[in-house]
FITI-970976 format. One record per residue (C-alpha): residue in one letter; x, y, z. Coordinates in steps of 0.05 Angstrom, whole numbers. Layout:
! residues N
<rec r="A" X="X" Y="Y" Z="Z"/>
...
***
This chain:
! residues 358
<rec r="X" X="294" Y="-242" Z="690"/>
<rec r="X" X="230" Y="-253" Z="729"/>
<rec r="X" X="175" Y="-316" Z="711"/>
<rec r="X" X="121" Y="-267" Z="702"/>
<rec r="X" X="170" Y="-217" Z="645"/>
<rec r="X" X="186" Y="-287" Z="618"/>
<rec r="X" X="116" Y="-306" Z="603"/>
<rec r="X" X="104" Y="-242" Z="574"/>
<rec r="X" X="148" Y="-249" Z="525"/>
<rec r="X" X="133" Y="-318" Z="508"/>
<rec r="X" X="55" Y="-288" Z="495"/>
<rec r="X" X="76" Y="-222" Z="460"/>
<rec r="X" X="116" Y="-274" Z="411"/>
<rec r="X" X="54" Y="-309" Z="406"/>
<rec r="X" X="11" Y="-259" Z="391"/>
<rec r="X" X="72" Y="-235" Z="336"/>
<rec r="X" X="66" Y="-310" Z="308"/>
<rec r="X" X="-15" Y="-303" Z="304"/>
<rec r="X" X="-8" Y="-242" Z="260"/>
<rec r="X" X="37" Y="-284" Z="212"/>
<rec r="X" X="-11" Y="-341" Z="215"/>
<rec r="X" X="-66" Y="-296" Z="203"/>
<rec r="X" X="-31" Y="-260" Z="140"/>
<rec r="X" X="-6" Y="-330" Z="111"/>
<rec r="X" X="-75" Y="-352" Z="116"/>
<rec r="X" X="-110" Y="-293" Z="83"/>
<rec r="X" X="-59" Y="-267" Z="30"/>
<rec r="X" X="-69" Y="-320" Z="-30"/>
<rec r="X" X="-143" Y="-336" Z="-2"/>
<rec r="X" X="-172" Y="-270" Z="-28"/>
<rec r="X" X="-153" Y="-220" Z="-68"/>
<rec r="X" X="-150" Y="-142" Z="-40"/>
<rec r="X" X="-166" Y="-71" Z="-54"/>
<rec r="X" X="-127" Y="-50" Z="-4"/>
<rec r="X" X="-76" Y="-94" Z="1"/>
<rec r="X" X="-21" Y="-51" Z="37"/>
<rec r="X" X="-63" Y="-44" Z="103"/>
<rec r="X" X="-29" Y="-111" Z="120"/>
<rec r="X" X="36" Y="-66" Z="127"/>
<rec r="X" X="-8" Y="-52" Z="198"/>
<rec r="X" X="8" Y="-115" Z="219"/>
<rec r="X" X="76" Y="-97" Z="242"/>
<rec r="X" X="47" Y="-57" Z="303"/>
<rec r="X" X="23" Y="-126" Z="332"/>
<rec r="X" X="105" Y="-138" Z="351"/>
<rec r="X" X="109" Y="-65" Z="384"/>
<rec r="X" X="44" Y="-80" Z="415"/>
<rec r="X" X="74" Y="-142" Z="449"/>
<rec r="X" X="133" Y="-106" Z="469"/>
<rec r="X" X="97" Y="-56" Z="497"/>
<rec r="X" X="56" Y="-114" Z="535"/>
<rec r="X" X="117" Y="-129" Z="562"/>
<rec r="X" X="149" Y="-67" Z="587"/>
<rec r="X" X="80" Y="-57" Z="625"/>
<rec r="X" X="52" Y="-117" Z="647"/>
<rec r="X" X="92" Y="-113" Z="722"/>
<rec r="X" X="68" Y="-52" Z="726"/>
<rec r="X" X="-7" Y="-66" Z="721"/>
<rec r="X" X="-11" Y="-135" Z="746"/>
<rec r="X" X="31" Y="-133" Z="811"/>
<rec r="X" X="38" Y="-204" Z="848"/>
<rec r="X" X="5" Y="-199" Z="911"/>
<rec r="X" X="29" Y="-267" Z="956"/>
<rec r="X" X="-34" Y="-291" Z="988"/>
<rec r="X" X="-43" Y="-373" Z="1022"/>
<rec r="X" X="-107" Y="-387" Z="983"/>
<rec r="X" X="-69" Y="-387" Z="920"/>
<rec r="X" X="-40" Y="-455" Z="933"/>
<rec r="X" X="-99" Y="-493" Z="915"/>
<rec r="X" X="-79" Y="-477" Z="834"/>
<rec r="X" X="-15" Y="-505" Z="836"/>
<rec r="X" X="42" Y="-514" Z="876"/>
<rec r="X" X="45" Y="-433" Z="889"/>
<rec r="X" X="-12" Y="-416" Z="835"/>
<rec r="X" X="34" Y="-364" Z="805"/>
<rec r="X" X="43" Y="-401" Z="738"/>
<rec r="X" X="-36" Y="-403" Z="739"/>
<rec r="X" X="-54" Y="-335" Z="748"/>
<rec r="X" X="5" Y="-311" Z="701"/>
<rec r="X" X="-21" Y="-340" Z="647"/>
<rec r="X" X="-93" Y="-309" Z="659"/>
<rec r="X" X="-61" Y="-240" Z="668"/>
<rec r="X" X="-34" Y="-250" Z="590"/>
<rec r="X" X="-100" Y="-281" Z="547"/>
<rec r="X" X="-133" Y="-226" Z="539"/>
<rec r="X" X="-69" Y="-181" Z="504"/>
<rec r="X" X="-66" Y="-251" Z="469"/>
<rec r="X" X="-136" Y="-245" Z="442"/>
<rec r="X" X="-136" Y="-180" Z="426"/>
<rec r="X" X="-66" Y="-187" Z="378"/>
<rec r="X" X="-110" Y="-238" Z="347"/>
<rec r="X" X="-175" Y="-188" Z="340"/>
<rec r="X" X="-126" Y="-134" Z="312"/>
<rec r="X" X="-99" Y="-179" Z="259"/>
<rec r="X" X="-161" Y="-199" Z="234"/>
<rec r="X" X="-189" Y="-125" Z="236"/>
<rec r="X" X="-134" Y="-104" Z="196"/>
<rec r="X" X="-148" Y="-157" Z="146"/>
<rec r="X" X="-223" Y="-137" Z="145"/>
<rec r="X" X="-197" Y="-63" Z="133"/>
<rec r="X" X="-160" Y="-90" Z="69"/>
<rec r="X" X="-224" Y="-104" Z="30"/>
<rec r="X" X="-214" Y="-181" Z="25"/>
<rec r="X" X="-263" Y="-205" Z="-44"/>
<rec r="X" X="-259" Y="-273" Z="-68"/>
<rec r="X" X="-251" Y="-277" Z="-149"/>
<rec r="X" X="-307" Y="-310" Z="-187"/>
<rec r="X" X="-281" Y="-318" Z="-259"/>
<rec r="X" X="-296" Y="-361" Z="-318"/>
<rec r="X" X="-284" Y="-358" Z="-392"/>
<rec r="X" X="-310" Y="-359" Z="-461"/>
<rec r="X" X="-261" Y="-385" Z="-517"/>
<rec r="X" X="-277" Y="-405" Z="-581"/>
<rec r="X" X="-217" Y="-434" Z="-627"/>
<rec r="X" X="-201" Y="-428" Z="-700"/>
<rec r="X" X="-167" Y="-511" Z="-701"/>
<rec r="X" X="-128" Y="-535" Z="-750"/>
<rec r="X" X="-137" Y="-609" Z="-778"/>
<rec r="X" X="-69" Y="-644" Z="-788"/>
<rec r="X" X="-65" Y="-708" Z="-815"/>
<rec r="X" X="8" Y="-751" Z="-800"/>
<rec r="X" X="11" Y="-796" Z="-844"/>
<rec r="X" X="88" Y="-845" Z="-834"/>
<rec r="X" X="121" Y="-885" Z="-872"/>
<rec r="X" X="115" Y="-954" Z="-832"/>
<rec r="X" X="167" Y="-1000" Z="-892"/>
<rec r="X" X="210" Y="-1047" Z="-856"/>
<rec r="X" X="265" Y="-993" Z="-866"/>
<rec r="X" X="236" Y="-956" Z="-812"/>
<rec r="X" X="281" Y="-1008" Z="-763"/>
<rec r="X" X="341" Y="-977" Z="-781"/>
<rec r="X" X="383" Y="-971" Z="-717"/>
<rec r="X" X="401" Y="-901" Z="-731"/>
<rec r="X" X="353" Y="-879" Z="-681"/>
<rec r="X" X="340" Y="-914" Z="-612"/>
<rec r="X" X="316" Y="-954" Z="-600"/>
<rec r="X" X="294" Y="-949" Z="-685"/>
<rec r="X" X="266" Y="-901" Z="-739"/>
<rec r="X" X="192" Y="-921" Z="-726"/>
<rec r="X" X="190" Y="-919" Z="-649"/>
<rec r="X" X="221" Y="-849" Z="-645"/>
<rec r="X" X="171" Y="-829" Z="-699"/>
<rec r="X" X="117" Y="-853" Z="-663"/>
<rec r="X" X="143" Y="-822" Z="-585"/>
<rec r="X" X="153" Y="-759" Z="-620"/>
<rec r="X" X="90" Y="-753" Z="-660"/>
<rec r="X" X="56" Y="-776" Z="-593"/>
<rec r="X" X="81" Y="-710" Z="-556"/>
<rec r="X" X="63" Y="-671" Z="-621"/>
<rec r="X" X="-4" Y="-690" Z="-603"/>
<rec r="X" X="-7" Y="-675" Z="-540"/>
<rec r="X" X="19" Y="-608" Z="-545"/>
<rec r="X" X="-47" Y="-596" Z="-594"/>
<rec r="X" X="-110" Y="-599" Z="-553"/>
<rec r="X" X="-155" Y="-557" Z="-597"/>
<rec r="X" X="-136" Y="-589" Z="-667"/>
<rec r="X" X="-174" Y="-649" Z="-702"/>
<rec r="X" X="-122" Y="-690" Z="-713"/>
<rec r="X" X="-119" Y="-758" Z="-761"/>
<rec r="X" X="-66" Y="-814" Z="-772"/>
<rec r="X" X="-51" Y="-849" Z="-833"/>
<rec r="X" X="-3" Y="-901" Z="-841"/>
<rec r="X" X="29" Y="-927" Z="-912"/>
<rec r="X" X="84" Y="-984" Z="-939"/>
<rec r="X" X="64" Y="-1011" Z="-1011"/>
<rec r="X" X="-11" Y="-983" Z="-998"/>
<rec r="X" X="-30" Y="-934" Z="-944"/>
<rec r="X" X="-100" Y="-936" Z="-901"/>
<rec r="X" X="-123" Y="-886" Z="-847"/>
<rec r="X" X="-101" Y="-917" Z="-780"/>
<rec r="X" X="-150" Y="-864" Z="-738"/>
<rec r="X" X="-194" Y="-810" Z="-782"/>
<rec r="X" X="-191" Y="-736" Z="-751"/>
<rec r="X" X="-212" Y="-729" Z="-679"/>
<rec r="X" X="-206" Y="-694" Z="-622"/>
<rec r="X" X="-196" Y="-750" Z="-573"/>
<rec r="X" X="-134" Y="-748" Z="-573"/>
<rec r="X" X="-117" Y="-803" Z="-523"/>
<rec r="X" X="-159" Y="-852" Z="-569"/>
<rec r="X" X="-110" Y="-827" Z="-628"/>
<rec r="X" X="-41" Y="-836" Z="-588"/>
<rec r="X" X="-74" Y="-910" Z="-569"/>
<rec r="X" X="-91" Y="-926" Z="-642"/>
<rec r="X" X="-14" Y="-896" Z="-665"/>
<rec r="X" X="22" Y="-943" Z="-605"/>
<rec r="X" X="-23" Y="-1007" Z="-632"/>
<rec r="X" X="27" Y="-989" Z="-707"/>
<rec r="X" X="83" Y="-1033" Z="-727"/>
<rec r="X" X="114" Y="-1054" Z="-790"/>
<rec r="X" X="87" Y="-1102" Z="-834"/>
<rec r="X" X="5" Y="-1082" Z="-829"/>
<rec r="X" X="6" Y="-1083" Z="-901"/>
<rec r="X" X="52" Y="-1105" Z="-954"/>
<rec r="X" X="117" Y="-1079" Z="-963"/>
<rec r="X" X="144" Y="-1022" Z="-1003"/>
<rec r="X" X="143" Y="-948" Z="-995"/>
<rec r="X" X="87" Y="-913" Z="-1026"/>
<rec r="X" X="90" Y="-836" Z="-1012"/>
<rec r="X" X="45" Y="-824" Z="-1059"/>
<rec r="X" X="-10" Y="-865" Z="-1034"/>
<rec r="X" X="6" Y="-846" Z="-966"/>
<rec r="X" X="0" Y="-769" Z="-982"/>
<rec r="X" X="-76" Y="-777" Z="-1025"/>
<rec r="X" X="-90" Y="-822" Z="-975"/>
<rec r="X" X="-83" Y="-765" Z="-917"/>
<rec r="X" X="-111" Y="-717" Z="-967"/>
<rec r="X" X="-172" Y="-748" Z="-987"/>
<rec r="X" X="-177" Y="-741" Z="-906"/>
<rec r="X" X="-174" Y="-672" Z="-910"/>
<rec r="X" X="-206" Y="-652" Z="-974"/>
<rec r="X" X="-283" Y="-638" Z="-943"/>
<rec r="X" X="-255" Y="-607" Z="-873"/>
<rec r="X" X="-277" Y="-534" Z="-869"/>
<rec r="X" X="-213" Y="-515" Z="-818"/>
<rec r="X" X="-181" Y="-443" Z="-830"/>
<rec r="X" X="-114" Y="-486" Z="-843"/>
<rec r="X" X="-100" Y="-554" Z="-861"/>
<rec r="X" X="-39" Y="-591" Z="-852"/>
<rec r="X" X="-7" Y="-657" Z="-876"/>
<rec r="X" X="56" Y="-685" Z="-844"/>
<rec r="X" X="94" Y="-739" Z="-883"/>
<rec r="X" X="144" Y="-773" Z="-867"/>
<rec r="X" X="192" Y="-824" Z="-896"/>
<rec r="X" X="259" Y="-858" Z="-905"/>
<rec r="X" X="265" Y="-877" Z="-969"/>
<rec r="X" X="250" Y="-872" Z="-1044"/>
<rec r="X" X="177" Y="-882" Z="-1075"/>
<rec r="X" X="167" Y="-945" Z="-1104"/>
<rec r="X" X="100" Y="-975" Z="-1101"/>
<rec r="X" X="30" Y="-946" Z="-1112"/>
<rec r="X" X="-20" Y="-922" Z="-1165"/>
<rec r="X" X="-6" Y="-858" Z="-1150"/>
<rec r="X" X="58" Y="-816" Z="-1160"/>
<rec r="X" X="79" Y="-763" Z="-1107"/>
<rec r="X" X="71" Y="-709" Z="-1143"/>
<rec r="X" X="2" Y="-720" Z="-1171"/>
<rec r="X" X="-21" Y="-727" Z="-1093"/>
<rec r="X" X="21" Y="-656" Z="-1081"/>
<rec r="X" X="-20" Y="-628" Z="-1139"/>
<rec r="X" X="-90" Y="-654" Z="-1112"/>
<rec r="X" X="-62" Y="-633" Z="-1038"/>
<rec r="X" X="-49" Y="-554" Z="-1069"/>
<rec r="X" X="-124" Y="-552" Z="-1107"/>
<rec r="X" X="-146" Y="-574" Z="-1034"/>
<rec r="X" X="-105" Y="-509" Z="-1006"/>
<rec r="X" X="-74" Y="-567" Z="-959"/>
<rec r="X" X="2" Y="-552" Z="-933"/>
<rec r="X" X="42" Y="-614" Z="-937"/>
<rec r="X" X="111" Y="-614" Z="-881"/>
<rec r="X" X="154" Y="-663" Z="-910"/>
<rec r="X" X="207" Y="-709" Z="-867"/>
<rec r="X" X="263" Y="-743" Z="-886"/>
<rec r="X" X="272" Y="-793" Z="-826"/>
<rec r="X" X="347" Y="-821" Z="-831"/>
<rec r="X" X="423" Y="-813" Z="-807"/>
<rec r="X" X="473" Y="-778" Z="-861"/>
<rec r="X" X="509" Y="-836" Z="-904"/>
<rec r="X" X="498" Y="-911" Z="-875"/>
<rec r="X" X="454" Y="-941" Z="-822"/>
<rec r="X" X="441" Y="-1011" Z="-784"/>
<rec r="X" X="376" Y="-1030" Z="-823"/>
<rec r="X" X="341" Y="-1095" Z="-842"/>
<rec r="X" X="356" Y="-1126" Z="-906"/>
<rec r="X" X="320" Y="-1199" Z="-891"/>
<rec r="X" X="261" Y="-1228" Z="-853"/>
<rec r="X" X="271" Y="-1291" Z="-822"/>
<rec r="X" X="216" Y="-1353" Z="-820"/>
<rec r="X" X="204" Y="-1336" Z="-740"/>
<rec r="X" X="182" Y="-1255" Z="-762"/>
<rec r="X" X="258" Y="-1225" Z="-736"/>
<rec r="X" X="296" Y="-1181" Z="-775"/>
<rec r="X" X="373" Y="-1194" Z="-803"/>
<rec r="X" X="406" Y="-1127" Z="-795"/>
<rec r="X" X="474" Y="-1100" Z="-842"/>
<rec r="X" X="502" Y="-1035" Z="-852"/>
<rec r="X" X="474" Y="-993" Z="-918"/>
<rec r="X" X="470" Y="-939" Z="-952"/>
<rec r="X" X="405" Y="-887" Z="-930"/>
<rec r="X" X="366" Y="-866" Z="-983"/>
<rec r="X" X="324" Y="-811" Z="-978"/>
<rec r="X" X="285" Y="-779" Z="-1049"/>
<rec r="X" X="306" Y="-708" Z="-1014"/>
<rec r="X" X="288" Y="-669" Z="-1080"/>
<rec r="X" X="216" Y="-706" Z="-1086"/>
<rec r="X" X="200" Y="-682" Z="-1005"/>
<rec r="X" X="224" Y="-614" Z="-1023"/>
<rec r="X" X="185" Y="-609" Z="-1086"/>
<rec r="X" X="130" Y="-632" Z="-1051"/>
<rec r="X" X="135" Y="-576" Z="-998"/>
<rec r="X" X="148" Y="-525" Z="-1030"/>
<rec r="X" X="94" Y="-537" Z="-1082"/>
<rec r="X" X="38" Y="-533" Z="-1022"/>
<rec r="X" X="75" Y="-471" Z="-988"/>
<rec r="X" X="108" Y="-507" Z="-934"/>
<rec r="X" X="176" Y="-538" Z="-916"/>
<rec r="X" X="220" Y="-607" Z="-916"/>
<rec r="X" X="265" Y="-618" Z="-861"/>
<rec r="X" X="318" Y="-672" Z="-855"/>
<rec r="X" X="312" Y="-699" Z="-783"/>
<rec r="X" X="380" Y="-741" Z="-770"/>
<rec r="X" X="365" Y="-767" Z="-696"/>
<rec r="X" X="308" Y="-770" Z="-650"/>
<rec r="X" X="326" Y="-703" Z="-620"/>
<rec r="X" X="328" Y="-670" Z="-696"/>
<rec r="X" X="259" Y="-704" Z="-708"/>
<rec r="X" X="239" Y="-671" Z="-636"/>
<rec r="X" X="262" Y="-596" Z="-662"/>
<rec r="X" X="232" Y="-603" Z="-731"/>
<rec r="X" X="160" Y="-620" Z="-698"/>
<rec r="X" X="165" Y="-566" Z="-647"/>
<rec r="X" X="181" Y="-521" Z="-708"/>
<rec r="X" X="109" Y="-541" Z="-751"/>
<rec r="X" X="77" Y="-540" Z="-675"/>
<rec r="X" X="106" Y="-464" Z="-681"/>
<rec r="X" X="89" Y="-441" Z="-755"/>
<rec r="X" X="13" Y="-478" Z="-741"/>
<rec r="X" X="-4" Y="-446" Z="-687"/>
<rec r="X" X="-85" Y="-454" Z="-666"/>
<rec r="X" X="-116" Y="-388" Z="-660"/>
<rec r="X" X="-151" Y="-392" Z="-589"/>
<rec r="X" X="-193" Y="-331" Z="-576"/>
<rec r="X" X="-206" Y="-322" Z="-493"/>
<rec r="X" X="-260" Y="-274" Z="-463"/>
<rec r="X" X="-253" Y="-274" Z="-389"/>
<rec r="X" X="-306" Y="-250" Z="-347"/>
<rec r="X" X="-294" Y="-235" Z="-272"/>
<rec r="X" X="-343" Y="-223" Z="-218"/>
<rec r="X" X="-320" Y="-199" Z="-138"/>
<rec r="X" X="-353" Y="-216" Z="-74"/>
<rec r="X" X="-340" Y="-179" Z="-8"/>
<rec r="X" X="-313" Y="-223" Z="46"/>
<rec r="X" X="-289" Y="-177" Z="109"/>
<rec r="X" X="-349" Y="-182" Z="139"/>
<rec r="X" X="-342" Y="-250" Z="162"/>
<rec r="X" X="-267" Y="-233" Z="181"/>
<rec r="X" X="-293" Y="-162" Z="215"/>
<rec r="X" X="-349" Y="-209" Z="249"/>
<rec r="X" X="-291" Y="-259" Z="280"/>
<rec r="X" X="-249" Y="-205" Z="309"/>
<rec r="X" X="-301" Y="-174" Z="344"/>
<rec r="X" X="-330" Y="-245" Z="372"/>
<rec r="X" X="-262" Y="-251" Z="399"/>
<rec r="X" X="-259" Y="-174" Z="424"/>
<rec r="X" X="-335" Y="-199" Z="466"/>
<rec r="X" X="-295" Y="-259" Z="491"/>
<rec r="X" X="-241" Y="-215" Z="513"/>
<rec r="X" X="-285" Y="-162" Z="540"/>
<rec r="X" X="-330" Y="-216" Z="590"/>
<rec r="X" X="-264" Y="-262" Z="603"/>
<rec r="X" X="-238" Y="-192" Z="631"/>
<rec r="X" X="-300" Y="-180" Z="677"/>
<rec r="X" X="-327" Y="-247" Z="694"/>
<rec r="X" X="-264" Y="-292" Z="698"/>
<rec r="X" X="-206" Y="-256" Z="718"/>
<rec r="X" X="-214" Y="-206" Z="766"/>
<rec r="X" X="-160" Y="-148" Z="785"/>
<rec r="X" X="-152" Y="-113" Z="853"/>
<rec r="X" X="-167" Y="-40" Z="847"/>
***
């Protein structure tokens, strides 16, 4: 195969590669109208091989002495001359075609207005929350789960209340929800003094709810254990929590049978763990829930306690209401203008630079 057939294929490949280029760059940079012209692109190869089948034909190599002074012979000089123009006009096509396929660039944006719902968690936080039934305990989980929970909410107010032998609102409702995920890492047993009182801990989160004007509102308690401290009794708070039209998920947080939990504090604040029995008032959380038209779940491991808030993230959904508005610019013209710039590059490189014998 002769140097000057080799060179035109290396350029008719080149010109191939350009198209490619030039469709990779375009495709996900606009959208089209006519978005199968770039089918036309394929010509560009049978252009290059018909660049190559003629090239000999046109540019014959005429041996003269002067040509030395571009090289050793000054063939591989003027060979690539002969093949920058077909080059530049692959190139020129390519974009052409694109211009032909109606590039527009996209300007959208979007209205959306949200009917929230305000949730209030509101966790038991008793020194039985230690138990080693879940890792690395019952209150860390908790916490990691109800931290994704949040997360996964960006258009609710949400609030966090935390209760033992009294409760107290740990973070009122708010849509900062980064500020709420800080406040709900910053809880640990002990904040108050001990017991477990699910009543106060559900009129607590109640009385958080009872002036929002949401479409829904949700409580989510959660506990391991029985009620036994506080001025208020469960039920009375479930009673105020249905007047209020306020849903209340209960969660019984605990393995089936016995667990690794505390049963002593030490002088130095640690924790002297033995096997017992779990507890859980099951019948009080399901009165409870299905007295405000919701549901109890039993969550028996971290990865129960995971499914059972995806579950309440599904039944609560937030209403989000998107209007999308859309407005399309044309953009060939600056693709049409670059093809012919190169076609006027072509056209003088052909006449002034490189000139053929007749």
């Amino acid at each position: 195969m002769s140097k000057q057939r080799k060179i035109s294929i290396f350029f008719a490949t080149l010109a191939t590669i350009g198209a490619v280029v030039v469709w990779y760059l375009l495709k996900d940079k606009y959208v089209y109208q006519n978005e199968k012209v770039f089918w036309l692109l394929l010509l560009i190869p049978f252009y290059g091989l018909y660049h190559v089948w003629s090239v000999t034909r046109r540019y014959p190599k005429v041996p003269l002495s002067t040509l030395g002074q571009f090289g050793r012979d000054g063939s591989i000089f003027t060979e690539v001359q002969i093949h920058l123009p077909f080059l530049m006009r692959s190139v020129a096509l390519a974009l052409l075609i694109a211009a032909v396929a109606r590039p527009q660039s996209l300007m959208s944006w979007q209205n959306v207005s949200s009917e929230g719902i305000d949730i209030v968690i509101s966790t038991d936080i008793s020194a039985s929350m230690l138990a080693k039934d879940f890792k690395p305990d019952r209150l860390e989980s908790s916490k990691e789960v109800a931290a994704r929970f949040i997360r996964g909410r960006p258009n609710d107010r949400i609030g966090l209340v935390v209760y033992e032998g009294e409760a107290f609102t740990q973070c009122p409702l708010t849509t900062d929800h980064n500020v709420l995920i800080n406040l709900l890492k910053d809880v640990r047993t002990g904040m108050i003094k001990d017991g477990t009182a699910i009543g106060m801990g559900l009129a607590t989160a109640v009385n958080r709810l009872r002036e929002s004007d949401a479409k829904s509102k949700v409580v989510i308690l959660m506990t391991d254990g029985e009620n036994n401290s506080g001025t208020i009794s469960p039920m009375t708070a479930a009673e105020i929590a249905k007047s209020y039209g306020i849903r209340v998920y209960t969660i019984g947080v605990g393995a089936i049978g016995r667990a690794m939990s505390p049963t002593a504090i030490y002088p130095d604040g640690s924790y002297r763990y033995e096997m017992v029995d779990v507890r859980i008032d099951e019948e009080l959380l399901k009165e409870i829930a299905d007295l405000t038209d919701a549901a109890y779940f039993r969550a028996t491991d971290e990865g129960v306690l995971q499914t059972i808030f995806q579950e309440i993230d599904r039944m609560e959904k937030t209403r989000v209401n998107v209007t999308e508005h859309s407005r399309r610019a044309e953009k060939f013209f600056w693709i049409a203008a670059f093809a012919a710039a190169l076609l006027l590059i072509e056209f003088l490189y052909r006449q002034l630079i490189m000139q053929t014998l007749p």
